[in-house]
C-alpha positions as CSV (number, residue, x, y, z in Angstrom):
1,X,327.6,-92.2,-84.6
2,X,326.7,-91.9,-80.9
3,X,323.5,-90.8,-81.6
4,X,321.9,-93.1,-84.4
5,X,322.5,-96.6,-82.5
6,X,320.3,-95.9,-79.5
7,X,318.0,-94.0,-82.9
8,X,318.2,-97.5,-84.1
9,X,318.1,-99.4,-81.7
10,X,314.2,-98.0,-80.1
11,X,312.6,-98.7,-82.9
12,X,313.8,-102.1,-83.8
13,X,313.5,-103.7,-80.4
14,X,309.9,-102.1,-80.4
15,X,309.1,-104.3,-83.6
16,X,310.6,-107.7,-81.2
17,X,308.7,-106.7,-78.9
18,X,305.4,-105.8,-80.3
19,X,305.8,-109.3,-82.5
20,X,306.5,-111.1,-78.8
21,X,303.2,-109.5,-76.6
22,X,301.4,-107.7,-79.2
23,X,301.1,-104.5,-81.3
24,X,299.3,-102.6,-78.4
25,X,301.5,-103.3,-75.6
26,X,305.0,-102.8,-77.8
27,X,303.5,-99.3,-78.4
28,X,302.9,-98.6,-74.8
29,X,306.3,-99.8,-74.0
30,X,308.0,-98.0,-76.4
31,X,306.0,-94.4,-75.4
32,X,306.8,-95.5,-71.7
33,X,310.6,-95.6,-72.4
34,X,310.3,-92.8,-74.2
35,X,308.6,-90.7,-71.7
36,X,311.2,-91.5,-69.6
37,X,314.1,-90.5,-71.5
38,X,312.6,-87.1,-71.5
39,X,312.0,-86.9,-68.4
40,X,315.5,-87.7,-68.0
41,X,316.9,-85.2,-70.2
42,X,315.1,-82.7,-68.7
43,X,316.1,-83.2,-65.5
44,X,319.7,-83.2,-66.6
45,X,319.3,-80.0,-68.6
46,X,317.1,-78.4,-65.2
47,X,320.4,-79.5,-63.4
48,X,322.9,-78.3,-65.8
49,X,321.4,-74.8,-66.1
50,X,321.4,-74.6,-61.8
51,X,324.8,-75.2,-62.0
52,X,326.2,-72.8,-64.3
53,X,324.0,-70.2,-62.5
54,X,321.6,-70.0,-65.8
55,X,318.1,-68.9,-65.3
């Protein structure tokens, strides 16, 4: 259940947002955030894998 809120919840505050400033600019948002969730998630993987001693 975790998983399928924040699933949910991108795509439909996208749509709020693209009807508030625009199609164009609710895309870029949305690709920004998401950008940065990966980033994110890499970094904690990169971190994870130092401290178990994984290479």
């Amino acid at each position: 259940m975790g998983g399928y809120i924040p699933a949910g919840i991108l795509p439909v505050s996208a749509g709020y947002l693209s009807d508030a400033v625009g199609l164009t600019s609710g895309a870029m948002v949305l690709g920004a955030v998401l950008i940065g969730l990966a980033v994110i998630g890499g970094l904690v993987v990169l971190a994870s894998r130092r401290r178990t001693g994984e290479q």
